[in-house]
C-alpha positions as CSV (number, residue, x, y, z in Angstrom):
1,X,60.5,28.1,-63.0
2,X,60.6,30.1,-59.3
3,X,57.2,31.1,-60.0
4,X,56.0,27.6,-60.9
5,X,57.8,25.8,-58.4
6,X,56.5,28.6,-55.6
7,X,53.2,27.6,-56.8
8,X,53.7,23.6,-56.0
9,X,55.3,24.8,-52.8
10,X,52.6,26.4,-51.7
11,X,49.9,23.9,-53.1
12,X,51.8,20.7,-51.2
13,X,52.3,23.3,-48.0
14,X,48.4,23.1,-48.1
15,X,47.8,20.1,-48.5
16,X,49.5,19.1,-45.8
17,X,47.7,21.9,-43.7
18,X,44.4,20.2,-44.7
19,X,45.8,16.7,-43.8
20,X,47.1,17.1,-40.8
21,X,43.8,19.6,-39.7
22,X,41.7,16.4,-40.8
23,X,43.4,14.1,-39.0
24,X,43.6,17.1,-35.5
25,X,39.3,16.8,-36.2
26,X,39.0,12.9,-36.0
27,X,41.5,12.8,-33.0
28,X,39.1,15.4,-31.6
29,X,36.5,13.7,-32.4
30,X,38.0,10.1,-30.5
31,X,38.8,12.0,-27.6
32,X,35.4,14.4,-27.6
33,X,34.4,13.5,-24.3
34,X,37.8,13.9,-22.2
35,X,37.8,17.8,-24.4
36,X,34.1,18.5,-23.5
37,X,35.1,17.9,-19.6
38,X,38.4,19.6,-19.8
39,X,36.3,22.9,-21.2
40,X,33.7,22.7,-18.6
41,X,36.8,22.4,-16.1
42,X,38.1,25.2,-17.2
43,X,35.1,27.6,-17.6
44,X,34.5,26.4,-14.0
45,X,37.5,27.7,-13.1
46,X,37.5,30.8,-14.6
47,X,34.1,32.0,-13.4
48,X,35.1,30.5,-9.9
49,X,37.9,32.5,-10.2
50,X,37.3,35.9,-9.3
51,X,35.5,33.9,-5.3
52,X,39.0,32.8,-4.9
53,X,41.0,35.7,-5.3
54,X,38.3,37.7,-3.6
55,X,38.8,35.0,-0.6
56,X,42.9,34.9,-1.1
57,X,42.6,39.2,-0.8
58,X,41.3,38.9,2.5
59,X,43.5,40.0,5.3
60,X,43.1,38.1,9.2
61,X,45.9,40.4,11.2
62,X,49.3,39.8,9.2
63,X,47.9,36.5,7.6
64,X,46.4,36.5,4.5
65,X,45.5,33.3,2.8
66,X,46.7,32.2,-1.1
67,X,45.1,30.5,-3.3
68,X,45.3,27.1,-1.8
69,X,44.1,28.7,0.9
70,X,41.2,29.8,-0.6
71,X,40.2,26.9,-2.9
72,X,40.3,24.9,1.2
73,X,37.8,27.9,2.5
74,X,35.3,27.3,-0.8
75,X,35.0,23.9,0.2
76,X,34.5,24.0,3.2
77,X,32.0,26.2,2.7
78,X,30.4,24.1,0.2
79,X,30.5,20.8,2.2
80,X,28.9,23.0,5.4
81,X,26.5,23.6,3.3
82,X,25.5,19.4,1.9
83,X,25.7,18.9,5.4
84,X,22.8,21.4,6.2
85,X,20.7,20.4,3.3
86,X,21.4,16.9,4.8
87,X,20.2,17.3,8.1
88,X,17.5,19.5,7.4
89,X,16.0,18.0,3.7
90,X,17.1,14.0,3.8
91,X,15.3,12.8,7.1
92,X,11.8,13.5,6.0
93,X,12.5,12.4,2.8
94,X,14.2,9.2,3.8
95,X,11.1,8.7,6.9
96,X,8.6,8.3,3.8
97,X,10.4,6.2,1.7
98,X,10.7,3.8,5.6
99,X,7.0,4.3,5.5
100,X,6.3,3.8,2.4
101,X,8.4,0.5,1.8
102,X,6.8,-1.2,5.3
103,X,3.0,-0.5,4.7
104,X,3.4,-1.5,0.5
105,X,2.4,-5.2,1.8
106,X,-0.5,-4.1,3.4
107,X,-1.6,-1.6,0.8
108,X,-1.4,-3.7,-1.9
109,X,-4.2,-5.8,-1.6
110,X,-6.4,-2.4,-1.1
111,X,-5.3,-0.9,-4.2
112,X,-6.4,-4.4,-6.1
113,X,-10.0,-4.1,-4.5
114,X,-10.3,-0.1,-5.8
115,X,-9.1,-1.0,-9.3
116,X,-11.9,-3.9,-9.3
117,X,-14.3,-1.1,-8.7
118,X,-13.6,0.8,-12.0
119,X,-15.1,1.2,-15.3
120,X,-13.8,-1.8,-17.1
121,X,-12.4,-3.4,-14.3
122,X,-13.9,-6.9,-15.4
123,X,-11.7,-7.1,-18.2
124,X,-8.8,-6.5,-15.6
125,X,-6.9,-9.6,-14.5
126,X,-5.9,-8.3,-10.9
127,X,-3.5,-11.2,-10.1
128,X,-1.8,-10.3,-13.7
129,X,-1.6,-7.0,-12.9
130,X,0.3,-8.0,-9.5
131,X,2.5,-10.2,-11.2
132,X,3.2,-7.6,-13.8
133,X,4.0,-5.3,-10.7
134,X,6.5,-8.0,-9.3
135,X,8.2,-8.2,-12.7
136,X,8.5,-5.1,-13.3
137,X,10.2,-4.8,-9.6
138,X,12.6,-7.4,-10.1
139,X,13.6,-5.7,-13.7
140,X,14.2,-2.1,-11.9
141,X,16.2,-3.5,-9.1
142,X,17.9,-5.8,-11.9
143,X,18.3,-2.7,-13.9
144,X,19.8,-0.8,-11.0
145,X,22.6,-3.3,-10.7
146,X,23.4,-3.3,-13.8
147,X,23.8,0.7,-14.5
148,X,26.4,0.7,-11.3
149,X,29.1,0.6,-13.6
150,X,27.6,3.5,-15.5
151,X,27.2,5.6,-12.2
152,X,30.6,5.0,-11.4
153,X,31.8,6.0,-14.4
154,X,30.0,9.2,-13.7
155,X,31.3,9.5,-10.7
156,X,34.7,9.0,-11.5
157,X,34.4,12.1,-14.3
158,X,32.5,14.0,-11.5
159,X,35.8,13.7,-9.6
160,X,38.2,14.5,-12.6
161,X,36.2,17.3,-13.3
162,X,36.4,18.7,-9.6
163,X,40.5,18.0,-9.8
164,X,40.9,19.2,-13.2
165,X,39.0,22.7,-12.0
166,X,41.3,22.9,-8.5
167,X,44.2,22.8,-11.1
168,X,43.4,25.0,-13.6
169,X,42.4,27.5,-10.8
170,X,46.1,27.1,-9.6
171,X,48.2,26.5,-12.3
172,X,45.5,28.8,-15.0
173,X,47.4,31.5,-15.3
174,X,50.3,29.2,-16.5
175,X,49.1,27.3,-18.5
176,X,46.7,30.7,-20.4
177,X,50.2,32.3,-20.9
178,X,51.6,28.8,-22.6
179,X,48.2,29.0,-25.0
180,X,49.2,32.9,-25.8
181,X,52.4,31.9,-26.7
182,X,51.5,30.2,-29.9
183,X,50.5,33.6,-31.3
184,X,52.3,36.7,-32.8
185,X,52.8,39.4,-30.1
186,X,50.2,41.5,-31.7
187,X,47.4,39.2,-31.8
188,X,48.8,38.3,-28.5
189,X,47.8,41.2,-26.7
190,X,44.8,41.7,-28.5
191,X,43.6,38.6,-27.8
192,X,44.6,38.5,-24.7
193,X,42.7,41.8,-23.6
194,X,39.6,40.2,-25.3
195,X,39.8,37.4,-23.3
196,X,40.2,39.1,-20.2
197,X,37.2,41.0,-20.9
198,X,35.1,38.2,-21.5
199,X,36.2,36.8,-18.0
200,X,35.1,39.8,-16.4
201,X,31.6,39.4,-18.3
202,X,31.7,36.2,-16.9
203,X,32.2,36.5,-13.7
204,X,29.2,39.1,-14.0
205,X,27.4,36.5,-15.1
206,X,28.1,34.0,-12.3
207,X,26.9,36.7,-9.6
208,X,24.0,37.6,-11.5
209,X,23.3,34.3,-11.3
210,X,24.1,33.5,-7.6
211,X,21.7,36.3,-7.0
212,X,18.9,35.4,-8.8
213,X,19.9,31.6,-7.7
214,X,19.7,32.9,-4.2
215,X,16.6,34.6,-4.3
216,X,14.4,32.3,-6.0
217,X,15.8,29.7,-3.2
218,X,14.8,31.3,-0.3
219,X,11.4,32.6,-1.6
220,X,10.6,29.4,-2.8
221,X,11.4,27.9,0.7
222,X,9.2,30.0,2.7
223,X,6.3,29.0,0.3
224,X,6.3,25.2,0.2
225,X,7.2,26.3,4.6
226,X,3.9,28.5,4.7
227,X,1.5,26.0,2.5
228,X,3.1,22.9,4.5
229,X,4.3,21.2,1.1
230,X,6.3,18.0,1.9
231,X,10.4,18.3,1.9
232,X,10.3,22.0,1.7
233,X,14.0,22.4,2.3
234,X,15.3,19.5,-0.4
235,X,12.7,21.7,-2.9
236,X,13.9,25.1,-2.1
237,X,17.6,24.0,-2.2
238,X,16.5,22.3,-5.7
239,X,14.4,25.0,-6.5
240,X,17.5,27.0,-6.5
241,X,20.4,25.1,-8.0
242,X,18.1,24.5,-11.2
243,X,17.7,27.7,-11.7
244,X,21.5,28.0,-12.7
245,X,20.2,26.2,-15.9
246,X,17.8,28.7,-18.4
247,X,14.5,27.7,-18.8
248,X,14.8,24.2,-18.2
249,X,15.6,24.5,-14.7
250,X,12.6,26.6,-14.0
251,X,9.9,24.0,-15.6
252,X,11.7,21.4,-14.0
253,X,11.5,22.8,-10.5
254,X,7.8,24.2,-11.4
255,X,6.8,20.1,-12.2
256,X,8.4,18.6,-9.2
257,X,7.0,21.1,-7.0
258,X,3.8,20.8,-8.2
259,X,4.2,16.8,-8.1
260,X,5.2,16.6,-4.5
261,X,2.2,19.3,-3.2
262,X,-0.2,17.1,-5.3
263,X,0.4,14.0,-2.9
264,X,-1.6,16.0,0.0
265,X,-3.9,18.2,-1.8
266,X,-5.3,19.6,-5.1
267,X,-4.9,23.4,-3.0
268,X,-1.6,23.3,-2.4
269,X,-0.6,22.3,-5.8
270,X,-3.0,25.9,-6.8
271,X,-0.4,27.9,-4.4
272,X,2.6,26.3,-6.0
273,X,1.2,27.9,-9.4
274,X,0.1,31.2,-8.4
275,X,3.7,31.3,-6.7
276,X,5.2,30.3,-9.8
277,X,3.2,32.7,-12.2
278,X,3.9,35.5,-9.9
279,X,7.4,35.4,-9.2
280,X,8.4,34.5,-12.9
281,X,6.6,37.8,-14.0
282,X,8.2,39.3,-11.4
283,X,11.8,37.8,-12.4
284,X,11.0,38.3,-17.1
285,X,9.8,42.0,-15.7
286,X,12.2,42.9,-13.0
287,X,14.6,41.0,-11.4
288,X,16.2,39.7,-15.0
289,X,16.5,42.9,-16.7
290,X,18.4,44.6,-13.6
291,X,20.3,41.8,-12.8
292,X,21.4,40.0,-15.4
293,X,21.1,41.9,-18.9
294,X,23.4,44.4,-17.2
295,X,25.8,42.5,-16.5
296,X,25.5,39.7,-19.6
297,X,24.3,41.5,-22.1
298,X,23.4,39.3,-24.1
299,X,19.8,38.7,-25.5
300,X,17.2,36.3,-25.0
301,X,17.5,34.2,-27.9
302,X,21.2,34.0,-28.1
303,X,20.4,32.1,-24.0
304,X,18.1,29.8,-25.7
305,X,20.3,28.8,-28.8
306,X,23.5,28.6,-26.1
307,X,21.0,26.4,-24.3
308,X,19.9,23.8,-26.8
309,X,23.2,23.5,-28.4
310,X,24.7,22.9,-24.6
311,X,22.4,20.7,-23.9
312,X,22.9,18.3,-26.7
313,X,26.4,18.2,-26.8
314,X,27.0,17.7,-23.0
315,X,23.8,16.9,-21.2
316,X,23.0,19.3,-18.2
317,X,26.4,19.9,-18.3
318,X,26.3,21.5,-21.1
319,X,23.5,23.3,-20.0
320,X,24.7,24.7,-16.9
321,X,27.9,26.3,-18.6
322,X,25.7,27.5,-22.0
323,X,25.7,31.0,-20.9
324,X,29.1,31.4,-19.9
325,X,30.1,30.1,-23.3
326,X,27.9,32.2,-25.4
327,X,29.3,35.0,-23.4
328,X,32.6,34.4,-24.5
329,X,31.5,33.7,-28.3
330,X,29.9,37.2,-28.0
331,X,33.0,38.8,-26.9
332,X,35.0,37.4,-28.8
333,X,32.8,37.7,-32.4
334,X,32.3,41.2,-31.3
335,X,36.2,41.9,-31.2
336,X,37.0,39.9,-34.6
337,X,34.0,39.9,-36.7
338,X,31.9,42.9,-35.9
339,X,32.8,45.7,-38.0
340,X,32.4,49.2,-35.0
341,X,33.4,51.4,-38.1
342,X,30.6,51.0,-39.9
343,X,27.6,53.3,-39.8
């Protein structure tokens, strides 16, 4: 009978487990989006991390700034920084779009004469074509009003995310110590030194990153400066961020680049490739394997797998924090599941 009734014990105690783990999963599931941008928060402000204590350890005379401090310093530096890209990338930008939207009118009725000129063109109906443009013109700027609601939205989780990350670098270490707590002391410390290696491999990563963010920014700069390529700055700054994403980022920049030199000439969109194919050689061949495989270690297909599965569950989002997370799935399947003893 202690036998038996050990056995229903056991049997209802897991049942139980499985119920309530079902119904954990469809909260989860509810509530997806507010876990997906608490995570990113949180990787955010782990691989910040390691800026802001390097910032806090600085020492001016007797003062040296905390962590507030710190986080105050980081954006400053980052808002110095819009304001640069916006006095130095917006105004060309912002004169063509002037220039553009006061000579439309008048180029218009030019562009109808060319397109009667063309193979075919008799079969055109140039004022339904105009009226087709005017439609469609109304529907965008209809269109536009409508997805406000959507970009404030966006907007509002773009702000959550940047308070959620000022937290959790503030109140982290609290609030890791609270998650620890929930597990024996043994597999405490164990996973605790596991996850403390995995930040240090991450904040590898984010310099790594910076650097090859950095370079790539400033080369491609003084390209698009030396072949005279329309809003060189607002590409080289772009040029740069999107290189934080694998891959993607890359063809990206390479298509926009290529875009903007093709409104002045067929020979400056030829220097934007030879740039391209030269430095990403130089970056597979060089820069990559002395940079980041060092410090990552982790190998190229694991990036792209991290990559697509990032990018369709959280956008460019996702993206952008791919690596870091399959970073700390490596470390951590290398601590738990890899066996070192075997041969």
């Amino acid at each position: 009978m202690t036998a038996s009734s050990g056995n229903a014990r056991t049997l209802r105690s897991d049942i139980v487990f499985a119920f309530i783990l079902a119904v954990a999963c469809f909260l989860a599931w509810l509530v997806r989006a507010e876990l997906v941008l608490l995570y990113v928060s949180a990787l955010i402000a782990v691989v910040v991390g390691p800026v802001v204590r390097s910032i806090s350890q600085l020492r001016i005379g007797r003062w040296r700034p905390f962590k507030g401090t710190a986080i105050f310093f980081l954006l400053l530096a980052i808002a110095a920084g819009i304001t640069t890209f916006g006095f130095l990338a917006l105004p060309p930008v912002l004169q063509d779009l002037q220039s553009l939207g006061a000579e439309m009118p008048t180029r218009m009725p030019a562009l109808m004469e060319k397109l009667q000129h063309l193979p075919f063109a008799s079969q055109l109906n140039t004022n339904e074509i105009g009226s087709r443009v005017d439609d469609f013109a109304s529907q965008s700027i209809t269109y536009l009003l409508l997805s406000i609601r959507d970009w404030a939205g966006k907007l509002f989780n773009v702000l959550m995310g940047f308070i959620l990350t000022v937290y959790f670098i503030l109140e982290g270490e609290h609030a890791y110590r609270w998650f620890l707590s929930f597990f024996p002391p043994a597999s405490r410390d164990r996973l605790d030194k596991t996850l403390q290696q995995a930040e240090i491999r991450m904040g590898r990563w984010l310099l790594g990153q910076g650097s090859l963010m950095l370079i790539l920014g400033v080369m491609s700069t003084t390209v698009y400066l030396c072949l005279h390529i329309r809003y060189a700055y607002a590409l080289g700054l772009l040029t740069g961020l999107f290189n934080i994403i694998p891959v993607l980022g890359a063809a990206i920049c390479i298509a926009l680049a290529m875009l903007v030199a093709a409104l002045d000439s067929w020979g400056r969109v030829i220097g934007v490739a030879i740039f391209y194919a030269i430095y990403l050689n130089v970056e597979n061949a060089f820069l990559i394997p002395r940079i980041m495989q060092r410090r990552v270690n982790l190998p190229g297909l694991a990036i792209l797998v991290a990559l697509l599965l990032g990018s369709a569950l959280a956008g460019v989002v996702g993206a952008m924090v791919s690596v870091p997370t399959a970073v700390l799935v490596a470390v951590l399947l290398d601590e738990y599941l890899v066996n070192k003893n075997a041969a």
